[in-house]
N, C-alpha and C positions, 0 to 999 in steps of 0.2 A: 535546614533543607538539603535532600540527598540533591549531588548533580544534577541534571538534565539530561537525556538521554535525547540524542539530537541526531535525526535523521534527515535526508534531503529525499524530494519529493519528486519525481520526474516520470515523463512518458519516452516510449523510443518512436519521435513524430517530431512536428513541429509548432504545431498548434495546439498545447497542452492545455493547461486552466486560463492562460491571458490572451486570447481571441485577439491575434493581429498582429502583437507586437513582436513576429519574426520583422516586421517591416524597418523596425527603429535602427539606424545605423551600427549598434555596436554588437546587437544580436548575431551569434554562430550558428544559432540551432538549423541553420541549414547544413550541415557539416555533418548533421549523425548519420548519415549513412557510411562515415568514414571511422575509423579503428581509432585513430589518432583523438578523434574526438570525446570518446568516451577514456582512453587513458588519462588526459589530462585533468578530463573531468575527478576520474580517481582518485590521481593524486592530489587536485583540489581539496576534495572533502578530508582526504586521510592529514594534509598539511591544516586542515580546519578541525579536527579532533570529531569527526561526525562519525557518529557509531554503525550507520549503513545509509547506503544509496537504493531507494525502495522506486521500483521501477513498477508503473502501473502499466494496466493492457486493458484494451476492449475486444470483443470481438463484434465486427457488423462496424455500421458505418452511422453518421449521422443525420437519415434521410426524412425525420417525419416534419419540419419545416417546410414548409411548403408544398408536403410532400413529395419529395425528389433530395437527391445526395448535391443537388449543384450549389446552395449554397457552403454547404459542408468543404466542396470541393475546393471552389473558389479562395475558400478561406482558409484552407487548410485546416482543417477542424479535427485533429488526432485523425490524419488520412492526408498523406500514408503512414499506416504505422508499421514497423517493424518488430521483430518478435524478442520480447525481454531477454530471455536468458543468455541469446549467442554469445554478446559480448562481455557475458563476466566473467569467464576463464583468463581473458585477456587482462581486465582491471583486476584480478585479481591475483595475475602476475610482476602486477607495475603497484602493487601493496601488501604489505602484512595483516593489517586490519580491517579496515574496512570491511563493514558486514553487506550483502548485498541478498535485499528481497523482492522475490520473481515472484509474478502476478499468474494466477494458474485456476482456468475456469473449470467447475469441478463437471458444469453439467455436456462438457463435451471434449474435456481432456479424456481420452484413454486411459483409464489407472494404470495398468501393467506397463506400457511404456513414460507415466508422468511420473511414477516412481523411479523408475531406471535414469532417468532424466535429472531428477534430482539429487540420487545418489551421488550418479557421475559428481554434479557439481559440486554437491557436497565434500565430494572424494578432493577434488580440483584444486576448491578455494581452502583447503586446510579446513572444515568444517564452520564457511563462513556464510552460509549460505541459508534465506528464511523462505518461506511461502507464502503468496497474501492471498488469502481462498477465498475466490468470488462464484458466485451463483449468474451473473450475467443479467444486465440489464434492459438490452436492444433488442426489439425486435426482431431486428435486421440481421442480428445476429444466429438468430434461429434459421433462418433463411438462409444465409451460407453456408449453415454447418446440413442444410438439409432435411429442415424441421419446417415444418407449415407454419406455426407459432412457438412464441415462448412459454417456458414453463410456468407457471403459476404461482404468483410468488412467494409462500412459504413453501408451496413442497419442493420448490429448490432449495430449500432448507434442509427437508427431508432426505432428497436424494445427497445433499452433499455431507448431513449425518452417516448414510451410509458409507458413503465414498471414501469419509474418513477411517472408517470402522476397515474398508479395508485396506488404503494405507496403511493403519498401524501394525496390521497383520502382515502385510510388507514388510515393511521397515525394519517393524520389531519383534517379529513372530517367525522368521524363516529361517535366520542364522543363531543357533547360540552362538554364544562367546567365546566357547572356545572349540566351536567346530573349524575354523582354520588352522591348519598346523605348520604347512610348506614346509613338509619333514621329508627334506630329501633322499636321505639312506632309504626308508619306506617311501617313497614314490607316493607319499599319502600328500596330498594336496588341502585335501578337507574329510573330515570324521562324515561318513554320510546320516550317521546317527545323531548328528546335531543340527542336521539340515531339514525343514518339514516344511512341506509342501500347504500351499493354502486350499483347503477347501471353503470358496464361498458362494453360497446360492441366494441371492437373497430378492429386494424385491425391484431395485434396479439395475443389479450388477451381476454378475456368473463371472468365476474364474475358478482355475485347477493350475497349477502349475508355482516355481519357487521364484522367488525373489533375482534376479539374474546378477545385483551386484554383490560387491563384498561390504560388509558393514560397513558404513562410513561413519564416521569422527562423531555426528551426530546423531545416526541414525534416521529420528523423525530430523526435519529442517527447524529450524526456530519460526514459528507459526502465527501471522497474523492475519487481523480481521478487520474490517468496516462495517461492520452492519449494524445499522441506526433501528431500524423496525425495531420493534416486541419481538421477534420471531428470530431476526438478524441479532439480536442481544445475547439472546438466550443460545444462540449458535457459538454467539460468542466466548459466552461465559463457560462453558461445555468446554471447549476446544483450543481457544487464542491465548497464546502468551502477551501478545501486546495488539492492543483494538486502536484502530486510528480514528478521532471522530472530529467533525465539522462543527462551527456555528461563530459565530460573533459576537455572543452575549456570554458572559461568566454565567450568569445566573444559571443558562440554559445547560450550557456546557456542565459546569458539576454537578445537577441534577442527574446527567445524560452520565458520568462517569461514577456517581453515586450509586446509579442501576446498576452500570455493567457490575460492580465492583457485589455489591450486593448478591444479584446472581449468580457469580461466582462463587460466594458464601454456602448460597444453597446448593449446591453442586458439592460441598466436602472439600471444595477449595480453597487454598489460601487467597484474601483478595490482594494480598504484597505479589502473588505473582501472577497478577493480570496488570500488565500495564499499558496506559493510555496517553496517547502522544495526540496534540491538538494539531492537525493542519492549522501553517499559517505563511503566508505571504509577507515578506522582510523587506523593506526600503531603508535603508539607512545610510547617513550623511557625517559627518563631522559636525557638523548642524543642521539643526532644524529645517531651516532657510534652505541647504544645499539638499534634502532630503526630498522635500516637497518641487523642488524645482527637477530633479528626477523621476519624481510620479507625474508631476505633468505631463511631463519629456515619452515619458511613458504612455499615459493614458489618450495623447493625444494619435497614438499609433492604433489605440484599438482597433475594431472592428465589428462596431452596433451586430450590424446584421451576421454574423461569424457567434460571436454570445448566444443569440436567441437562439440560433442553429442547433450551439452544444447544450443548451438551457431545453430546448424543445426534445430533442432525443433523450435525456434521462429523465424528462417528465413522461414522455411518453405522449405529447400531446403539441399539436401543430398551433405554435404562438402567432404565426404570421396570419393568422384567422381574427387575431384579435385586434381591435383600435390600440397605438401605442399608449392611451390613458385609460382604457377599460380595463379595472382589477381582474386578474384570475377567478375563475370558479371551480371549485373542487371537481375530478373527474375520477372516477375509477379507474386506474390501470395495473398492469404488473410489470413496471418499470420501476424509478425510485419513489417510493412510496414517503419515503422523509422527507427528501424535498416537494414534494408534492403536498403536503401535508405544510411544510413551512410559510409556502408560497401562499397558500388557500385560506388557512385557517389558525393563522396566526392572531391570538388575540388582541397586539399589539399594534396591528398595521396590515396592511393590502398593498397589493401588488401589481405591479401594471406590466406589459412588454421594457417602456421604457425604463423603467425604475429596473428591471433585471437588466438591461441593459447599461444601464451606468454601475449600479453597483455590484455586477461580476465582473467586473470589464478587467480587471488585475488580480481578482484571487477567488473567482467563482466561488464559490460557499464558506471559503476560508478565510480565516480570520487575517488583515491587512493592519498592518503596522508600518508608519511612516514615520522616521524622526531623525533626532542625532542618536551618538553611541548611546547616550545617557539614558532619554526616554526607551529606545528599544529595548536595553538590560535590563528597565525598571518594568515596562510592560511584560517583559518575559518571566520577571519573578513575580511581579502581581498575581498572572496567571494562572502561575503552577501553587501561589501559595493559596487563592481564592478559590479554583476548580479541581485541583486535588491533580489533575495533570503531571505526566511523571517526563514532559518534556513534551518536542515538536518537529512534527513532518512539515519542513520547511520547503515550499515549492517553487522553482525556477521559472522565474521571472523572463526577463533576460539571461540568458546563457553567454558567458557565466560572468558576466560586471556584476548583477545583484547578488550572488552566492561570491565572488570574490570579497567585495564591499563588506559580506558578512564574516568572512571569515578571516579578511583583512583589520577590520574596525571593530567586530561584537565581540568577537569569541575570545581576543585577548582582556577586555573588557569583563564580560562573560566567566573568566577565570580569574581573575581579579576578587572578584566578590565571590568566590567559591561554589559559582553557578555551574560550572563545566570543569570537568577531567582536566590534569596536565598531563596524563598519559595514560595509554591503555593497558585495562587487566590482560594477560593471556590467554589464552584458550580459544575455543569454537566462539561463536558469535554468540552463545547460549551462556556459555561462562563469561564471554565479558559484558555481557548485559545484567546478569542474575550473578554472579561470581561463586557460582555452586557449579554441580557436574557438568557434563557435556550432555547429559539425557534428560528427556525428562523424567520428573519422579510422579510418586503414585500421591493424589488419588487421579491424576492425568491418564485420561483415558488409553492414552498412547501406551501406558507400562503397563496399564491391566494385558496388554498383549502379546506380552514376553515371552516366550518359553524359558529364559534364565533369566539371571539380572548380575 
């Protein structure tokens, strides 16, 4: 079995996936609005051999609960949230490795300047830097950005097909290779005959004009995905290096990375370079016994009514409507459509308010692991060997007792059994994940857009 490829999972907020448990005594995550907080954090995972710190975002708020943001508010429900990338220039001063992936909404980021944005960083972190391309879920969030509604939910698929197409044209289409010269004697800075301008007109996007950075280390960023739909797969398999996906069932789960992997196939891709990291939520103890007694310790900090909140906004559908024991019933909407789908129409079981309320309460759709070292190491390799999973976006719990715990107790465990790295390859975050170039290659849509190679 190849290593594990081990990422940590986080928001810049305080109210991420466990609804409440800022409350429990040993929690910091009131602290991220501070520099300090996210450095230590860094060096955390980089002293824990984790190959990036993937920082998720929303935009909009989470108000259709009762229809209003108060319980959101209250609760701290990812609000307030702060914007991903600022602080990775800084964590990526205080490490070598560590890979770090910034969450980047396609249907209302700017391309011309979300490119320039990411180069920078690119340029920053030594080419360590990925993107996690979302289409957006909230409706709320169409409303701050100055939209009447959201966009419909596959053709946010379509416009972010687009958007990619011209990214690549960015990135990898502006500058040859060897249009910089900085050849002093000639005062030649750059070949202007290796510089070309993009013309694109298409059907959501117009731009004229060149690329404003200098090539960076990577180019494209190392690029990933979550999209569970038919629609979000196929995006997938298209476009992502590495798909993050949810569920708590093996069976479910390798089916679901069966697809992606599949789809990739049909696309002229390698399915080895699509890879797929399972959210999951980690409790681990020395034993058993001490494991469980900090999930309580935990669970009893939740906060019911904060769950339905964040539960209610990505369905798209006000739960506070419903009796705490009356099952969900399917709704059409153009939010998450998976969970939607999970919730409703599960052949297995039904779903009540309260039932989502106990069982998100610590790792909302992700898969929760409670033990000593033993069990945790064993669950991790079951997983990856039964779902085909090429490792795990590990989510922060408590900041940071539960990712210390992890990276104090599993990960030497973890490498013990030849489950995880004793040290990292070199290069961009692209080579020490794939341990090939720093670009992508063809049939990746990204190189069809080269003018050199």
């Amino acid at each position: 079995m190849q290593p594990m490829v081990l990422s940590a999972l986080d928001m810049s907020c305080v109210g991420f996936l466990a609804q409440g448990v800022w409350t429990h005594p040993a929690d910091r995550s009131t602290r991220m609005n501070t520099l300090d907080y996210w450095l230590d954090y860094a060096r955390l995972l980089e002293r824990g051999m984790f190959d990036m710190l993937f920082i998720a975002d929303t935009i909009g708020t989470y108000d259709v609960y009762g229809g209003s943001i108060d319980a959101a508010v209250r609760g701290g429900v990812q609000l307030p949230m702060n914007d991903p990338s600022v602080v990775v220039s800084g964590m990526a001063a205080v490490t070598k490795n560590l890979g770090f992936g910034i969450t980047g909404n396609v249907i209302y980021e700017p391309p011309y300047l979300f490119a320039r944005r990411m180069s920078t960083l690119d340029h920053l972190t030594g080419g360590r830097v990925g993107w996690n391309i979302v289409t957006g879920i909230l409706a709320s969030g169409a409303k701050v950005m100055g939209r009447d509604k959201i966009v419909a939910h596959d053709e946010r698929y379509d416009v972010a097909d687009e958007y990619l197409e011209l990214m690549y044209k960015l990135w990898e289409g502006c500058w040859d290779d060897d249009a910089v010269r900085f050849d002093r004697e000639k005062h030649l800075f750059a070949d202007p005959r290796g510089v070309h301008p993009v013309h694109h007109d298409g059907r959501y996007f117009k731009m004229e004009g060149v690329h404003p950075c200098l090539p960076s280390p990577q180019r494209t960023p190392f690029l990933f995905q979550a999209g569970a739909s038919g629609r979000g797969k196929a995006f997938a398999a298209t476009h992502a290096e590495c798909v993050f996906v949810n569920g708590v069932s093996k069976e479910s789960v390798a089916a679901n990375v069966a697809d992606i992997r599949r789809l990739a196939a049909a696309q002229g891709r390698n399915p080895a370079d699509v890879l797929v990291l399972a959210g999951a939520t980690i409790i681990v103890g020395r034993t058993d016994a001490e494991a469980r007694e900090k999930a309580d310790a935990y669970r009893r900090c939740a906060d019911p009514e904060a769950v339905l909140a964040h539960a209610a906004g990505g369905l798209g559908v006000d739960l506070s409507r419903y009796p705490l024991d009356e099952p969900l019933t399917y709704q059409e909407t153009d939010a998450n459509r998976t969970s939607m789908e999970m919730f409703t129409r599960n052949a297995k079981r039904t779903y009540t308010p309260r039932q989502i309320a106990e069982e998100m309460a610590l790792s909302a759709r992700n898969l929760l692991i409670v033990g000593s070292v033993e069990h945790v190491v064993g669950e991790l390799a079951d997983w990856m060997a039964k779902t085909g999973v090429n490792g795990f976006n590990v989510a922060r719990l408590i900041m940071p007792e539960t990712l210390q715990d992890f990276v104090e107790l599993a990960v030497p465990a973890l490498q013990e059994r030849g489950l995880l790295k004793r040290e990292y390859r070199s290069g961009t975050l692209r080579e020490k994940i794939f341990g090939a170039g720093p670009r992508l290659r063809s049939p990746h849509p990204a190189a069809m857009a080269r003018t050199s190679t």
